[in-house]
C-alpha positions in Angstrom: 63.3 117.2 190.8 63.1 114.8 187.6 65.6 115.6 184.5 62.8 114.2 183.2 60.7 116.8 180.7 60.5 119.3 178.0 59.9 122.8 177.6 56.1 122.9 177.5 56.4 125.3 180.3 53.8 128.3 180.3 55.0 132.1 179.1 56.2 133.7 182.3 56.6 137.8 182.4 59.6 139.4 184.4 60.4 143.0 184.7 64.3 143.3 185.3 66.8 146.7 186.4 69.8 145.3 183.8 71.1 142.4 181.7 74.1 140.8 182.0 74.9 138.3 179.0 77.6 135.4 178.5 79.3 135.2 175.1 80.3 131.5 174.2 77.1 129.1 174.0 74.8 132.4 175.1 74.9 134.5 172.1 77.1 132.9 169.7 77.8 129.5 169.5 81.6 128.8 169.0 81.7 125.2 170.1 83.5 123.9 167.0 85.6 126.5 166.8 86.4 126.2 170.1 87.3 122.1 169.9 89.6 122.6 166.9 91.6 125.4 168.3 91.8 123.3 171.4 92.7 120.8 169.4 95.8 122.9 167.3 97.1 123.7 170.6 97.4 120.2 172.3 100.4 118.8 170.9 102.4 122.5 172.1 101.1 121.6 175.6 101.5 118.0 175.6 98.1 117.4 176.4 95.4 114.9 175.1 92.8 117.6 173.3 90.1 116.1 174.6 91.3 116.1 178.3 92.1 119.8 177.3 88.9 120.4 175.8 86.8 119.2 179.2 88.9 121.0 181.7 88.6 124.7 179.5 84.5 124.5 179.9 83.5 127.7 181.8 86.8 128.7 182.2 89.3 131.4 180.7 92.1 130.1 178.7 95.2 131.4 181.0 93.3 129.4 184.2 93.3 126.1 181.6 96.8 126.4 180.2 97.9 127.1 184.4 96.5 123.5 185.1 98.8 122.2 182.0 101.7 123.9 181.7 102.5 127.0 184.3 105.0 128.2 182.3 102.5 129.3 179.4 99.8 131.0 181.7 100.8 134.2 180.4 98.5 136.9 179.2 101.0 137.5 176.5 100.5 134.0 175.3 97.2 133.8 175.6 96.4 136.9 173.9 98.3 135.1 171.1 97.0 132.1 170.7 93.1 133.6 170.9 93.9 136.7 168.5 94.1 133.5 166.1 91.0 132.0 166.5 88.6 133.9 164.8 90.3 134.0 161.4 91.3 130.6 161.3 88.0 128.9 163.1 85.3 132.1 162.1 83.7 129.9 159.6 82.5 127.4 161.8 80.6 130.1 164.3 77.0 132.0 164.1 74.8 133.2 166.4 72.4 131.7 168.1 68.9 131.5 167.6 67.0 134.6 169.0 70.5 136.4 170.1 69.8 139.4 167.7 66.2 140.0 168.2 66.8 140.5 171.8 70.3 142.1 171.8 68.2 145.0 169.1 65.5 144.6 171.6 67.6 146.1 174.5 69.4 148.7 172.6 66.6 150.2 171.4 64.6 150.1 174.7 68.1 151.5 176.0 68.6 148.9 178.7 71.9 148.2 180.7 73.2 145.7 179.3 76.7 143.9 179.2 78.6 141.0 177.8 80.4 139.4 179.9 83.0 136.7 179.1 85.8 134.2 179.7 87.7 135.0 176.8 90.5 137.9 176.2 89.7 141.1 175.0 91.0 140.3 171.6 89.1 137.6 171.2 86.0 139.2 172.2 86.6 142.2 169.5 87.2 139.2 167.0 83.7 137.6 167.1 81.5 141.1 167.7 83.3 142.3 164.5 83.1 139.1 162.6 79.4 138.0 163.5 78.0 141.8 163.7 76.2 141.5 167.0 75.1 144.6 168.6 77.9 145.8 170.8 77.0 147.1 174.5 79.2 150.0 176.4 80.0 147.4 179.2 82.1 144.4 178.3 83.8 142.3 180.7 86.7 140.1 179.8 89.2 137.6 181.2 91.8 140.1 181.8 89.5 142.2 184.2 89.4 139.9 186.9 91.8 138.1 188.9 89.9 134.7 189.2 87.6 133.5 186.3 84.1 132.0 186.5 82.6 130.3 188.9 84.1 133.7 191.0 81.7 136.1 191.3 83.8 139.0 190.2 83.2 139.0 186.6 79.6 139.4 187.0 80.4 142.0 190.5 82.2 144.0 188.2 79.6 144.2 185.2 76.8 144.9 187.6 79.0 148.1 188.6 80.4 149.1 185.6 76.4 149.5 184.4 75.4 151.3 187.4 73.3 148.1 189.0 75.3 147.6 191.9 72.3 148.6 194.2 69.5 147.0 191.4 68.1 144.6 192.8 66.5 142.4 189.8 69.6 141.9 187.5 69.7 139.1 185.4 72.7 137.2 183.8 72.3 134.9 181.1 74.5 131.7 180.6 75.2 128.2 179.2 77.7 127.1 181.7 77.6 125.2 185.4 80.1 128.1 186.3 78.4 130.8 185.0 75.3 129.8 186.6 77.4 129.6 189.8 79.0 133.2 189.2 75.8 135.1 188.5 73.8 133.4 191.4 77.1 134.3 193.7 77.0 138.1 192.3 73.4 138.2 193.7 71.9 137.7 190.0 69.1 136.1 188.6 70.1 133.7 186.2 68.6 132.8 183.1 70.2 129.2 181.7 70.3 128.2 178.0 70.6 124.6 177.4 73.2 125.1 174.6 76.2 123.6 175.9 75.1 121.6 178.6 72.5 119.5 180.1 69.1 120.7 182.1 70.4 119.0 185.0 74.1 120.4 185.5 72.7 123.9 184.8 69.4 123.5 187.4 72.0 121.7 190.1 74.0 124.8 189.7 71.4 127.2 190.4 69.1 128.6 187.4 66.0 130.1 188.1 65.2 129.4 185.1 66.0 126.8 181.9 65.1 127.5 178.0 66.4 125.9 175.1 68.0 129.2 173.8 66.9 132.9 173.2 64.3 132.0 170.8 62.4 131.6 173.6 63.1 135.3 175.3 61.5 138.6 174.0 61.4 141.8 175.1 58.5 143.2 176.0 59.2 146.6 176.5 60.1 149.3 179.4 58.1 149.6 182.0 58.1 152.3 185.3 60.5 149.7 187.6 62.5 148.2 184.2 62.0 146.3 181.6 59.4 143.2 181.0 61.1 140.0 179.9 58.5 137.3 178.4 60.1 133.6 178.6 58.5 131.3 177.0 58.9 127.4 176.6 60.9 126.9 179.8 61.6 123.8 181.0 59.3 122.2 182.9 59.5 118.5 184.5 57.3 116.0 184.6 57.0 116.4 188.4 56.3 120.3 187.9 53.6 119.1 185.0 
């Protein structure tokens, strides 16, 4: 299939059991925040911050500091290290388009829903409290599980801890190769945002299906056998067109 397209695609409507939702790139976008702490961290590691920057995609920060410098892959020290990122780096993060709307969306319509991410669970309370995001009953952090994403067991995990182990239309939505590969592993449907990274990395890794961001999601409402998801402006390829 072409990377060649746009997201002209037609609405499509989707009734799902439960929603499992990424933080970084998904719901708030953090990618200069990200870079420059990153970045204030380098030198400490003895790392180029760009070769540190590439290898922490998708990952959690103790599985990117074990590749650089074993001795720091501690949760002590990464607690640390991300406790600090909000107040020095909150400025340069916000939500992303159409995150609220359907974050209300499910809260009101009482959905399962869970946020489910690579970073600590400090660093995770940082940003909900700074950016003011609806906050779900099921989070799912780095210190949960023993291997980060592209495992399986972060998403595993949510899907139980919501009570849609046996459900069988969950989906997760992501920005990452990884998480792609995590919630299509868990026995998801996956839902990617082109935030972060490119239509083709996120297809290869298994979307079902590709939108710009969650502008193009709404919530439709509850129906008998879960709740109706309308995407609209997928991606659709010049082959598919």
């Amino acid at each position: 299939m072409s990377d060649i397209g746009s997201f002209t695609g037609s609405p499509e409507e989707h009734v799902f059991n439960g929603f499992l939702f990424d933080l970084d790139g998904t719901i708030i976008d953090t990618t200069s925040a990200i870079t420059k702490h990153w970045e204030s961290i380098s030198t400490e590691l003895g790392v180029d911050h760009r070769v540190l920057l590439n290898s922490s995609r998708g990952r959690r920060s103790i599985d990117t500091i074990r590749l650089h410098d074993p001795s720091k892959a501690t949760w002590e020290y990464v607690n640390h290290i991300e406790s600090l990122i909000p107040d020095r780096y909150g400025s340069e993060s916000r939500e992303t388009p159409g995150a609220r709307q359907v974050l209300e969306a499910l809260e009101e319509g009482r959905a399962p829903w869970a946020l489910v991410t690579s970073c600590t669970r400090v660093l995770l309370e940082g940003w909900l409290k700074l950016i003011s995001l609806p906050r779900p009953v099921v989070t799912v952090t780095a210190e949960d599980v023993a291997f980060g994403k592209p495992d399986p067991a972060c998403y595993a995990l949510a899907r139980e801890r919501c009570g849609l182990k046996g459900e069988p239309r969950v989906l997760v939505v992501e920005d990452s190769p990884a998480g792609v590969q995590a919630g299509k592993a868990a026995g998801c449907m996956v839902l990617g945002l082109v935030t972060t990274h490119s239509v083709g990395k996120l297809r290869d890794a298994g979307a079902d299906w590709l939108v710009e961001n969650l502008d193009s999601v709404r919530v439709a409402g509850k129906e008998e056998k879960g709740w109706r998801l309308i995407i609209n402006r997928k991606w659709l390829s010049h082959e598919e067109a």
